[in-house]
C-alpha positions in Angstrom: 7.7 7.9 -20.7 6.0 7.1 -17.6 2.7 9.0 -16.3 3.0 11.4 -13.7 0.5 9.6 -11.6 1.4 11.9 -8.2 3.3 15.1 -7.3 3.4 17.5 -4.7 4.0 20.8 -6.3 2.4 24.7 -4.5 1.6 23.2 -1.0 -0.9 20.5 -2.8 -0.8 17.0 -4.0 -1.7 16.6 -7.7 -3.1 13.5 -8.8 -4.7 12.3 -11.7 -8.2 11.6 -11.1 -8.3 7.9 -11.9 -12.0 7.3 -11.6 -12.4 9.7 -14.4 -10.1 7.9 -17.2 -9.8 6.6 -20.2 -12.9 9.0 -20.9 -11.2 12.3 -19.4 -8.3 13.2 -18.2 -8.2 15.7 -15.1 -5.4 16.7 -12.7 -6.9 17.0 -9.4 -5.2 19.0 -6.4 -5.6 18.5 -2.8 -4.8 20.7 -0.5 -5.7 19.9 2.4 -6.0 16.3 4.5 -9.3 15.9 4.0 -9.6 16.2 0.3 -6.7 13.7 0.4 -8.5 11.5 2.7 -11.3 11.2 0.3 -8.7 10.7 -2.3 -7.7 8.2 -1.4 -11.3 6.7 0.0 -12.8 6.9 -3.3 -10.2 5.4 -5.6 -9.2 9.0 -7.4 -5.7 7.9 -6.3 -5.0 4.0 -6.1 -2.3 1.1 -6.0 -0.2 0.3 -3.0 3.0 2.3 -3.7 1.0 5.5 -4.6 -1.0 5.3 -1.9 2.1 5.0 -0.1 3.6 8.2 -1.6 0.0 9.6 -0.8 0.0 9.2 2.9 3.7 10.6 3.3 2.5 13.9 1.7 -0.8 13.6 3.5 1.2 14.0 6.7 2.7 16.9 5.9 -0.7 18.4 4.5 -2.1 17.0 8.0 0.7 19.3 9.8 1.8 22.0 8.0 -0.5 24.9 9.5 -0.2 23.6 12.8 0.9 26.1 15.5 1.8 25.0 18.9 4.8 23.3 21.6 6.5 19.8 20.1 4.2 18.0 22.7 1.2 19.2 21.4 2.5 18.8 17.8 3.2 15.0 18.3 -0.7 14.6 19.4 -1.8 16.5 16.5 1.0 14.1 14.4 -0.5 11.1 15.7 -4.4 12.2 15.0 -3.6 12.6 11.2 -2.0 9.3 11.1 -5.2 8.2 12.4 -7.4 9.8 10.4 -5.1 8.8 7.4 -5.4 5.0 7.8 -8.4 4.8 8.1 -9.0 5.9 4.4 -8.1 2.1 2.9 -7.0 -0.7 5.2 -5.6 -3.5 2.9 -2.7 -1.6 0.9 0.3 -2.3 3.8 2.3 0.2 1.9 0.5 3.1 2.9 0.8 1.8 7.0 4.5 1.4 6.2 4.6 4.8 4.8 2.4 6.7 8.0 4.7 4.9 10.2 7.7 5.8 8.6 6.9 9.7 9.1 5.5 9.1 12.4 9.4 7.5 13.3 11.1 10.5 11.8 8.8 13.3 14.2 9.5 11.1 17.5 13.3 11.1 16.8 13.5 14.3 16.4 11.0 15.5 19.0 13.1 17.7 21.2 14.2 20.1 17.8 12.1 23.0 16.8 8.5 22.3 15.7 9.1 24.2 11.7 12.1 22.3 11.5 10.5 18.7 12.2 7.3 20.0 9.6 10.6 20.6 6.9 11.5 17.4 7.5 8.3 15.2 7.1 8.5 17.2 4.0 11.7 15.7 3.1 11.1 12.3 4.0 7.8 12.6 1.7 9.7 13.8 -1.4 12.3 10.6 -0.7 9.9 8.5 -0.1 8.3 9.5 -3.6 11.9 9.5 -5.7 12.1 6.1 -3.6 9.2 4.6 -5.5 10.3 5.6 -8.9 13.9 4.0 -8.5 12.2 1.2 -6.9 9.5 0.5 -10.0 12.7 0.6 -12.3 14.4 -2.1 -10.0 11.7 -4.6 -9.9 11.2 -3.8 -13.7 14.9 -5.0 -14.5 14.3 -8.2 -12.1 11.5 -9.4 -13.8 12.0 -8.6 -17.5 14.3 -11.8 -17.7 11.1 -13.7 -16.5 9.5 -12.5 -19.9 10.3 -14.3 -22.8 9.7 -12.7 -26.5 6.5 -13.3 -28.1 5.0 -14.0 -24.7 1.4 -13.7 -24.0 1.0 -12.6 -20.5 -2.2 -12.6 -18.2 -3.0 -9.4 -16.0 -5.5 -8.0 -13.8 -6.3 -5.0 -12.4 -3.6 -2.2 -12.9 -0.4 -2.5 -11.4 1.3 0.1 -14.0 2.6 3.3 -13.8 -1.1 4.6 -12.5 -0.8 2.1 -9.0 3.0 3.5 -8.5 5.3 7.0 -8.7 7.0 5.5 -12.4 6.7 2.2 -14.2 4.4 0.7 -11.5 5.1 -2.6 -10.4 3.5 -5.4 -12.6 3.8 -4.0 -15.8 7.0 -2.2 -15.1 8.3 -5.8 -16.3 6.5 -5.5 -19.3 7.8 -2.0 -20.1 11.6 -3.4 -19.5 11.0 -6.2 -21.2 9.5 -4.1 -24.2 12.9 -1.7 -24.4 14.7 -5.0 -24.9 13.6 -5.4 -27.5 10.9 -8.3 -26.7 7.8 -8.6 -28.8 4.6 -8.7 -25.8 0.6 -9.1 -25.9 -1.1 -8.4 -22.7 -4.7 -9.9 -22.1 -6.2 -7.8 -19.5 -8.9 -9.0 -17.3 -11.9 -5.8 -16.8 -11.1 -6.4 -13.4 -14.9 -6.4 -11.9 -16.5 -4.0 -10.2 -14.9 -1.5 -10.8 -13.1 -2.1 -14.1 -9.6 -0.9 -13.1 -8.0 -3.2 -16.1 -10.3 -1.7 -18.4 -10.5 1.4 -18.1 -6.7 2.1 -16.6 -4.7 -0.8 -17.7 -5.6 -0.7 -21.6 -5.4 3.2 -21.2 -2.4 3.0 -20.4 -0.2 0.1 -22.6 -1.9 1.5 -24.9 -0.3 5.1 -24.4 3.0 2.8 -24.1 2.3 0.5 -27.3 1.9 -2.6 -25.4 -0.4 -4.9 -28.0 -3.2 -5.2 -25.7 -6.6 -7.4 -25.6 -9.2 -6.5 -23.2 -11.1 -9.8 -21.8 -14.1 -9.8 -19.3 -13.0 -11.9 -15.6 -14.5 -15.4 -16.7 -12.7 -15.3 -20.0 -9.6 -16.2 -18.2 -9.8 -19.8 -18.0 -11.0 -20.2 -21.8 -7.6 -18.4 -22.9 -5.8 -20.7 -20.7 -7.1 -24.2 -21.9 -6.6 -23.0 -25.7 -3.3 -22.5 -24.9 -2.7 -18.5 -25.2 -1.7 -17.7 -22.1 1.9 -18.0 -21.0 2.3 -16.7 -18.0 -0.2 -14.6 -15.2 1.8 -11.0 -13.6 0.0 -9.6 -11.2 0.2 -6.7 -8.6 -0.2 -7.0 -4.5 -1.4 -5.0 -1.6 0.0 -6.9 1.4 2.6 -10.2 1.3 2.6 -12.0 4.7 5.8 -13.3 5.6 5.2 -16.8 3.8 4.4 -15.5 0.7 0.7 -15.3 0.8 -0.2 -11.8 -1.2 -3.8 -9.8 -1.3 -4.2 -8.3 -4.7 -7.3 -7.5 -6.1 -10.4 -9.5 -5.9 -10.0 -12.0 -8.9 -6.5 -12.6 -8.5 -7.0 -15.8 -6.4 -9.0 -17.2 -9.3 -6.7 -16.9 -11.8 -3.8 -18.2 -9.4 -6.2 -21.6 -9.1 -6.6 -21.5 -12.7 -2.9 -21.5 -13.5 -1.7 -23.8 -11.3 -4.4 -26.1 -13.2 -3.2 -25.5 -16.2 0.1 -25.2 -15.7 0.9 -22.0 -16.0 3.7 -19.7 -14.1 2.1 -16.7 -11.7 4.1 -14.1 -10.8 3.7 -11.5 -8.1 5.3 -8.1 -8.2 5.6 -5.6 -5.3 8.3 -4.0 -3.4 9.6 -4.8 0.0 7.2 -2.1 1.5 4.1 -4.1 0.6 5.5 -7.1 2.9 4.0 -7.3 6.0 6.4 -9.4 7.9 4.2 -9.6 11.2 1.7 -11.7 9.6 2.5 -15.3 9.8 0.1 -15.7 6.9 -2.1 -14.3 5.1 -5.2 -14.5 7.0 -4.3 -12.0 9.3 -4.5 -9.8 6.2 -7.3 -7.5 6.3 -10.2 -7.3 3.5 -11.6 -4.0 2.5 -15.3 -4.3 2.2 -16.9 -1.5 0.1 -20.1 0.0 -0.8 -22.5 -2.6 -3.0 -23.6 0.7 -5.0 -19.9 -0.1 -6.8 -21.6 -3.4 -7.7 -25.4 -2.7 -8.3 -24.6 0.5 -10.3 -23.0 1.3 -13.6 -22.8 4.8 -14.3 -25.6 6.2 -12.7 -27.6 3.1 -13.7 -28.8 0.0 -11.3 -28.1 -3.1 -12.9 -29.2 -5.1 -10.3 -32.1 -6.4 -8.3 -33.6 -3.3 -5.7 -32.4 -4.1 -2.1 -30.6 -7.1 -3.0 -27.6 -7.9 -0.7 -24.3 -7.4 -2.1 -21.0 -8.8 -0.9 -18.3 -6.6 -2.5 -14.8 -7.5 -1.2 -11.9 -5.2 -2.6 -9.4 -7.8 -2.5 -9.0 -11.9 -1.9 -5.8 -13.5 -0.6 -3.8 -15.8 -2.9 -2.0 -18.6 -0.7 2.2 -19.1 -1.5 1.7 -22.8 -2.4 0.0 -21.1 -5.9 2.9 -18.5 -7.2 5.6 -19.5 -9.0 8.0 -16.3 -7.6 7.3 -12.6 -5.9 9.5 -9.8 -8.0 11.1 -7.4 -6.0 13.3 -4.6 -5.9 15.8 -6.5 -4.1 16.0 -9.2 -6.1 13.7 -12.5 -7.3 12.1 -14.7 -4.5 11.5 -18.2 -5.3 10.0 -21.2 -2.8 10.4 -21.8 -0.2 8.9 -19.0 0.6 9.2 -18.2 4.5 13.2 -18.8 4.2 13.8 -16.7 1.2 11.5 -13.9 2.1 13.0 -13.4 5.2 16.7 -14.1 4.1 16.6 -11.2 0.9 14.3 -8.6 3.0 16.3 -9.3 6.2 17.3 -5.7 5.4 14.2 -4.1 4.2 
């Protein structure tokens, strides 16, 4: 059964608090924007499609008391979406979300203010039941990619914790695993904060996934011995000719399996597909706090005033993955064609 990572239930978003797992587990509720906002700023909710489903029900937690004409609603509309993106600037899903709801309130600007509030509502709650079908799709894409015995490569989480459902990423490993096919996972700790460690094992195990943990530079090792069969992984933001951000680390073990010849797949939804960008170094890098890397609960670990350069994500270019898995379908070089012909409708 898949985790109920986010729901809006009593006026307030519900998350699990994901900086607190695999030691405890504790529902969290925000009620208002700001406890949202901070949220999403500190990782207690995380993964592009949930912070997608995030935003949409930030909006209406951004507008729901408001009391005033439609004009001044639609400046108080536009200062949450602000103050919304500007919680976490990599994850494209969460923009496409804000915009999304901002699109709905403009086209229907001239009907009653409680109406247009009911309606943001709505559009959150589809947006929401959106993702889950969504995870399923991309899950029964990709399963056929998965072959049994396989031993597959992972990093970060990209499960039911980064998503609504099944999550993206290991959504093909769940499909895969109700056919039938027999799966070990190796999951990277995913440095510094440890998302494959302490979310990704958490949760295949919860779904009896035989699962090894492995520290980042363990990676290669695996791979010249022969026990990796293929690298899955997540993504934040796919420019329009295939170049994906994922999280820091990702790149390396793209480089590493093209060496060794090794498939990498990517697996995201059409939302995290920012077809603006030409490429992906138009894609923008979330830079946080070196306190994530100097300190280890509660403890330094490092050097006192030493400069830190703590990058949230790196950008793997197109010419290194194999496909991108989507709920629309498989997209396979060249890139920049196939992208644009199978999202053409997105």
């Amino acid at each position: 059964m898949p985790i109920p990572t986010i729901e809006f239930k009593n006026n307030s978003v519900k998350i699990i608090d994901q900086t607190r797992l695999p030691v405890s587990y504790k529902i969290i509720s925000c009620k208002n924007i700001k406890q949202l906002w901070e949220a999403i700023r500190t990782m207690q909710v995380r993964g592009a499609p949930a912070l997608g489903v995030a935003a949409a029900f930030g909006v209406y937690l951004g507008i729901k008391d408001f009391r005033g004409n439609n004009n001044q609603f639609l400046k108080k509309l536009k200062s949450v979406i602000r103050y919304l993106g500007s919680s976490r600037p990599t994850a494209v899903n969460l923009f496409w979300s804000l915009e999304r709801m901002n699109k709905l309130a403009r086209k229907n600007r001239n009907k009653p203010v409680a109406q247009i509030k009911m309606m943001i509502l709505k559009e959150a709650k589809k947006i929401f039941q959106e993702d889950r079908f969504v995870s399923r799709k991309m899950g029964d894409f990709g399963q056929g990619l998965i072959k049994n015995n396989d031993r597959i490569l992972t990093i970060c989480n990209a499960g039911a914790l980064a998503t609504a459902d099944y999550g993206t990423a290991l959504a093909l490993i769940y499909k895969a695993k109700e056919k039938g096919k027999n799966i070990k996972v190796f999951a990277c700790e995913t440095r510094p904060l440890l998302q494959g460690a302490r979310l990704t094992t958490w949760e295949l195990k919860k779904h009896k996934i035989d699962t090894t943990l492995i520290c980042d530079n363990m990676a290669a090792s695996l791979m010249s011995q022969k026990k990796i069969d293929k690298v899955i992984t997540g993504a934040d933001r796919i420019a329009s000719n295939g170049d994906s951000a994922n999280k820091i680390g990702t790149y390396n073990l793209a480089v590493l399996a093209k060496y060794h010849h090794i498939p990498f797949y990517i697996v995201a939804p059409s939302s995290s597909f920012d077809l603006k960008l030409k490429t992906g170094k138009g894609i923008p890098i979330e830079q946080r706090s070196k306190e994530e890397v100097t300190v280890i609960n509660n403890k330094r670990i490092a050097a006192k005033n030493v400069k830190v350069y703590n990058p949230a994500f790196d950008v793997t270019p197109h010419q290194l993955i194999t496909a991108i898995v989507t709920e629309k379908g498989i997209i396979r070089p060249p890139f920049i064609k196939n992208i644009k012909r199978l999202l053409k409708n997105a």
